[in-house]
VOGU-3710 file (C-alpha; in Angstrom, 3 decimals, decimal comma):
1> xxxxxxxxxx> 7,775/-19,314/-30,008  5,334/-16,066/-30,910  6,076/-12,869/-31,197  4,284/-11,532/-28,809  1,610/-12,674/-26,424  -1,046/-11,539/-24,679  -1,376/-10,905/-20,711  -3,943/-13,074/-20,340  -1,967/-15,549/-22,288  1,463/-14,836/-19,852
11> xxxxxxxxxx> -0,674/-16,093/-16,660  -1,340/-19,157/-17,995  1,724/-19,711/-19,557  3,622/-18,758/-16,235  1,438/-20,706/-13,993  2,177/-23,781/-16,507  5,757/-23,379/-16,148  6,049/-23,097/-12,916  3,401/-26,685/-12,171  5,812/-28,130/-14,998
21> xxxxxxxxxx> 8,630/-27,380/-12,999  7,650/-28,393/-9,312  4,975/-31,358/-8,716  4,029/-29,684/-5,312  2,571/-26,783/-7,174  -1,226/-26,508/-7,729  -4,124/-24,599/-8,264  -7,718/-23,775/-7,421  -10,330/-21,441/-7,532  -14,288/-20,946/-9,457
31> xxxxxxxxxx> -14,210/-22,370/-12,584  -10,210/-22,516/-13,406  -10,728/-26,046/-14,293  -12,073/-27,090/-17,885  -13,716/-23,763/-18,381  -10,453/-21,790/-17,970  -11,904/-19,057/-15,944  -13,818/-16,019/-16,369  -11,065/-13,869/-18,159  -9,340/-17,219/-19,624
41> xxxxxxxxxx> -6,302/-17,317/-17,322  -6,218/-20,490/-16,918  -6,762/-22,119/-20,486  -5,012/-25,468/-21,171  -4,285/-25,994/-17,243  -6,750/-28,726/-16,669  -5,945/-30,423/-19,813  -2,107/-30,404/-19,524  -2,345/-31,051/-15,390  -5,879/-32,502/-14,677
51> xxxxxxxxxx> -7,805/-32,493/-12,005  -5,370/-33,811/-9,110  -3,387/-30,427/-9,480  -6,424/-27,646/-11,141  -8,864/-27,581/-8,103  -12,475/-26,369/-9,385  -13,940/-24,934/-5,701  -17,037/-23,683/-4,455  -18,154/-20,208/-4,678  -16,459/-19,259/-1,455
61> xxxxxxxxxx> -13,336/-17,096/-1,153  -13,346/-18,110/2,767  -12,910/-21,574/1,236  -10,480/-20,891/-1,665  -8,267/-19,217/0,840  -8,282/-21,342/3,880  -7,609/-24,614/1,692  -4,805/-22,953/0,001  -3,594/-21,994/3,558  -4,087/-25,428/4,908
71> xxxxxxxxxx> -2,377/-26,874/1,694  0,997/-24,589/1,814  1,369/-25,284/5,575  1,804/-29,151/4,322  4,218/-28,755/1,945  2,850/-27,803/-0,958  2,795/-24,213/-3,312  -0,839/-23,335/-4,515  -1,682/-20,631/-6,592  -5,281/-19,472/-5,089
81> xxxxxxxxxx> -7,455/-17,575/-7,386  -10,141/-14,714/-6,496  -11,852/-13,850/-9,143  -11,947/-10,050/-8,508  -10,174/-8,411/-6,090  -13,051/-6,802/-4,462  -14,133/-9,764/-3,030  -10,911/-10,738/-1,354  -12,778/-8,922/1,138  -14,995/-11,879/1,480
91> xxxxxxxxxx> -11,765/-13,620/2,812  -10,023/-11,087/4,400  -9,564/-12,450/7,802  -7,643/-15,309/6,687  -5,810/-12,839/4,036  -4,934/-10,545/6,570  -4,621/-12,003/10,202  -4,041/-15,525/9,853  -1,834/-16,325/6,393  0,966/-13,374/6,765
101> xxxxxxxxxx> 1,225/-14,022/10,555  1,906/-17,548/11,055  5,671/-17,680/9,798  6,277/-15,074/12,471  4,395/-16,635/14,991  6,071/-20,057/15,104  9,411/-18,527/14,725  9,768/-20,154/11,395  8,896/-23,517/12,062  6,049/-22,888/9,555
111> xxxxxxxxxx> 5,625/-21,309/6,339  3,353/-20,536/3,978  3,654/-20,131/0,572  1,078/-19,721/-1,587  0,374/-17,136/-4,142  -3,113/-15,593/-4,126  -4,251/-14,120/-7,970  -6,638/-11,836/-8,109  -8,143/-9,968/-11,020  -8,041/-5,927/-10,181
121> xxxxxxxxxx> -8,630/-2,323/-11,143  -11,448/-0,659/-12,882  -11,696/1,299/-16,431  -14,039/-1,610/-18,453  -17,574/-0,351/-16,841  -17,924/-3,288/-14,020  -19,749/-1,579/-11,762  -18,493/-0,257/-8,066  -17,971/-3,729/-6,591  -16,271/-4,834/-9,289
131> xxxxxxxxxx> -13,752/-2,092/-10,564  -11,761/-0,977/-7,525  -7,705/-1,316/-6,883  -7,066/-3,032/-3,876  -3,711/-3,732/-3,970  -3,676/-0,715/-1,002  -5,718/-2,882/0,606  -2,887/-6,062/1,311  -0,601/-2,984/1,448  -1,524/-2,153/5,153
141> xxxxxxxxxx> -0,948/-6,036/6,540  3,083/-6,333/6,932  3,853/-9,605/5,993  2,452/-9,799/2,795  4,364/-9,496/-0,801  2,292/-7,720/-3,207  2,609/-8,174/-6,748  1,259/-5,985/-10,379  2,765/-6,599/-12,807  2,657/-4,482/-16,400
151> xxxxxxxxxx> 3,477/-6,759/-19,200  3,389/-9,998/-20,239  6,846/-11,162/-19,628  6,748/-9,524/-15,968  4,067/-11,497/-16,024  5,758/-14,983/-16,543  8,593/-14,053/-14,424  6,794/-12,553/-11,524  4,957/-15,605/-10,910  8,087/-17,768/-11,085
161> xxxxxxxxxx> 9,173/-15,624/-8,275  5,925/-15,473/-6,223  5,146/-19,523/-6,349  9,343/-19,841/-5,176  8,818/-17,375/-2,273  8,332/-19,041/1,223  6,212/-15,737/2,336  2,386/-15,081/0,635  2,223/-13,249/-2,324  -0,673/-11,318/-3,326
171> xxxxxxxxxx> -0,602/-11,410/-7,419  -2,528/-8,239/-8,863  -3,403/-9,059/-12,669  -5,436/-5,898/-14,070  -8,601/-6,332/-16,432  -7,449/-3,873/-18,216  -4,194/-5,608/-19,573  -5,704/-8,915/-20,061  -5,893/-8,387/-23,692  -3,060/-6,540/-24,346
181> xxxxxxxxxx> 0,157/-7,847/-26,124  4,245/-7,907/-25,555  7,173/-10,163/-26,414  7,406/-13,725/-24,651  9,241/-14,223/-21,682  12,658/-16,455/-22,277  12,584/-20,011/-20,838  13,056/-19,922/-16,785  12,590/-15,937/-16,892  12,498/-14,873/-13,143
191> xxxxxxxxxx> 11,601/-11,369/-12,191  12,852/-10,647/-8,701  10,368/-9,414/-6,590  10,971/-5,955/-5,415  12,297/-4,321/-7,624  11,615/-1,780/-10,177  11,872/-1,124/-14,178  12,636/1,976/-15,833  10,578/1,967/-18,758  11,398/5,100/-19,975
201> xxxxxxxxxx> 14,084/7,041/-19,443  13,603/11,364/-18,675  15,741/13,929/-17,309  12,830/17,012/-16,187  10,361/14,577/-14,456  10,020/11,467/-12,955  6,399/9,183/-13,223  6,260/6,443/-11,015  3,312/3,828/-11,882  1,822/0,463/-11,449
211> xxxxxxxxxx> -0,050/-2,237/-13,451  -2,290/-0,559/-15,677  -0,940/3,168/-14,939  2,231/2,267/-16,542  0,947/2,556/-20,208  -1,261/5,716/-19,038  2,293/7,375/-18,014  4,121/6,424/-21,023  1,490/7,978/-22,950  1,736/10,854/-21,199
221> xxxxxxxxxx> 5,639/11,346/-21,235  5,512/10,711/-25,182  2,856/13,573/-25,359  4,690/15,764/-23,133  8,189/14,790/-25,187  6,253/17,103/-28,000  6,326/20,113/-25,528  10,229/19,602/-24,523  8,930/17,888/-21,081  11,302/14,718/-20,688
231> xxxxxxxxxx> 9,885/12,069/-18,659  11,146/9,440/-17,099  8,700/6,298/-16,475  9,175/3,867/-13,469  7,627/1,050/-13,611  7,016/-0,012/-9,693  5,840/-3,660/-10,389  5,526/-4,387/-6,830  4,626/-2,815/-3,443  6,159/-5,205/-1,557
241> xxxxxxxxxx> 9,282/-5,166/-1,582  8,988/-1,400/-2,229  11,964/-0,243/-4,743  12,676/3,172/-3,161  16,204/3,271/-4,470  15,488/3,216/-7,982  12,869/5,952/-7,457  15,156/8,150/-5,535  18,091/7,306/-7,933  15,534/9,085/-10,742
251> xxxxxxxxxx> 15,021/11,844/-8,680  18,326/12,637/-8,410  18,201/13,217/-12,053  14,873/15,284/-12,667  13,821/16,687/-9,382  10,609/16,432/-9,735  7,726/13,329/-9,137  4,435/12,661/-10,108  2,838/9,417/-8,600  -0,173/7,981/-10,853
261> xxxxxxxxxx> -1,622/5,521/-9,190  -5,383/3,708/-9,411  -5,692/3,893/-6,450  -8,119/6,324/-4,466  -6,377/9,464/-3,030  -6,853/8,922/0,470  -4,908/5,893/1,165  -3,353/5,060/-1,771  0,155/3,487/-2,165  2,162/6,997/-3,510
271> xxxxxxxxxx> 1,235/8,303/-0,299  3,730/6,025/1,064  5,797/6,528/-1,343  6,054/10,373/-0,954  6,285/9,662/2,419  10,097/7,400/1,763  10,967/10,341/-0,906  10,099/13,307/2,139  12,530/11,246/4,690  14,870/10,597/2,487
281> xxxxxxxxxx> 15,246/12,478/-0,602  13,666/15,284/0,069  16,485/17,080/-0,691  16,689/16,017/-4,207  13,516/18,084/-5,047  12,912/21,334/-6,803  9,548/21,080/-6,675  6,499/19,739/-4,562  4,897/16,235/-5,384  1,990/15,136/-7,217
291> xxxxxxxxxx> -0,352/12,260/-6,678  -2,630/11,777/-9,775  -4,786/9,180/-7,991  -8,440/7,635/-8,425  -11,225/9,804/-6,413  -12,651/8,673/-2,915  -15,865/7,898/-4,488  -17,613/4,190/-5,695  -16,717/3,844/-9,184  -19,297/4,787/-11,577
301> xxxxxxxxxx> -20,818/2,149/-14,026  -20,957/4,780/-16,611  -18,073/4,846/-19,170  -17,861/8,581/-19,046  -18,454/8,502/-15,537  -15,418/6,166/-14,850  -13,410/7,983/-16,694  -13,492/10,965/-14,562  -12,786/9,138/-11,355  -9,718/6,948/-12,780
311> xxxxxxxxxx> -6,270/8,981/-13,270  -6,267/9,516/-16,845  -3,472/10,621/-19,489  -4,819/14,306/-19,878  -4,810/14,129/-15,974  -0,781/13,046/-15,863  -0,020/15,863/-18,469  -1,928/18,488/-16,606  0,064/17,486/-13,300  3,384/17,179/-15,537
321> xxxxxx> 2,850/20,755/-17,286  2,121/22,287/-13,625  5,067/20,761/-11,978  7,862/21,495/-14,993  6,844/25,140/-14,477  8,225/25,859/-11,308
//
């Protein structure tokens, strides 16, 4: 086995495993099949599977999505792609009204579970409707797991717990980890959904993050560890189920939390959270909260643009700094 492996690498690899280990499993989406798809998540599927199990579909996400829902309300698991997350919009009635609903609504009798991937975030100059963070999005529709995970072996095992869930699971994998590199993930390594990883462990401040904010964070606390700030770094991995008690167990350590989140301000997931840590820890804190959060603005296509909409490391130091001084 490697040494390490890339994210885009660990989707593939965990999709594999997981059509290896169950026949009913399958996939579709654009251009999964022999091309691999656009960011190469899906190389070696078709070959290994073929086309019986690696559905190459139309260029509808109404399509992609209903057939998937059709398909896990018949027995089987498919793993639905959209190729970015902005256009789950495109698809959003069946995302939102029809597929998280109809467990409920037949008491049971029917489930659905199928995993929809989705390629998310912005930072690599795609342009407005092709850069945002919508997990916040599937975060509003209860029934719904969400999924984002921050390394490659979260990666592998995430899935294997998404595709084995009888609810939907929305699977957030950002751009801007596709390329980057961890260890493998053992043989049948299963990352229970819901719950949280302390990355790095702090005693002054605690930095909760998701996806692609993780490494922005653990930048940050290493910078701040030169200036005698101790961070801790939570890795949230998913919204739903939402790990409060690991947060609020950190915050019984360092008082203090800074959210950093890609999503925009207003309506972003640490508003939530903030919301959990005000009902029920708010005694814990010696200080007020801080969301470092995108803007509430279309992302620019301009690098330097971007950059000043997107939470950023300087922007989780600042926030750090100003909090550790009360």
């Amino acid at each position: 086995m490697a040494d390490v492996i890339t994210y885009r690498e660990a989707v593939a690899e965990g999709i594999a495993r997981e059509m290896r280990r169950d026949p009913a499993v399958v996939c579709l989406g654009e251009d999964i099949g022999a091309a691999g798809g656009v960011f190469k998540t899906t190389v070696g599927l078709h070959k290994e599977f073929g086309p019986e199990r690696v559905w190459d579909t139309p260029i509808s996400e109404q399509a992609i999505v209903g057939a998937a829902m059709g398909a896990a309300m018949t027995g089987m698991r498919p793993i639905a792609e959209i190729m970015f997350s902005d256009f789950l919009a495109c698809c959003w009635d069946y995302l939102a009204n029809e597929i998280p609903k109809v467990r409920y609504m037949t008491g049971g009798q029917v489930t659905v579970p199928l995993v929809v991937r989705t390629a998310n975030g912005g930072g690599l100059g795609f342009g407005a409707q092709h850069s945002q963070a919508t997990e916040n999005w599937a975060f509003t529709v209860p029934g719904l797991k969400i999924a984002a995970p921050a390394t490659p072996a979260d990666v592998i095992g995430m899935m294997a717990a998404a595709v084995r869930s009888d609810d939907p699971v929305v699977f957030f994998e950002h751009k801007g980890l596709l390329a980057t590199k961890g260890p493998p993930a053992p043989l049948d390594h299963v990352v229970e959904l819901g719950r949280a990883a302390v990355v790095r462990e702090g005693a002054d401040v605690t930095l909760v993050a998701l996806a692609s904010m993780v490494p922005v964070a653990l930048t940050a606390a290493e910078r701040l560890a030169e200036e005698h700030i101790d961070a801790e770094v939570i890795d949230l991995r998913c919204l739903v189920p939402l790990d409060t008690r690991t947060v609020l167990g950190s915050l019984a350590k360092t008082s203090r939390l800074v959210t950093v989140e890609e999503n925009p301000y207003q309506g972003g997931w640490g508003a939530t959270l903030v919301s959990v840590v005000a009902d029920e820890g708010f005694g814990l804190l010696d200080a007020p909260v801080r969301r470092v959060a995108a803007e509430c603005v279309p992302l620019p296509f301009a690098d330097a643009l971007e950059e000043q909409v997107i939470p950023t490391v300087d922007k989780v130091e600042a926030s750090v700094r100003d909090l550790t001084s009360y």
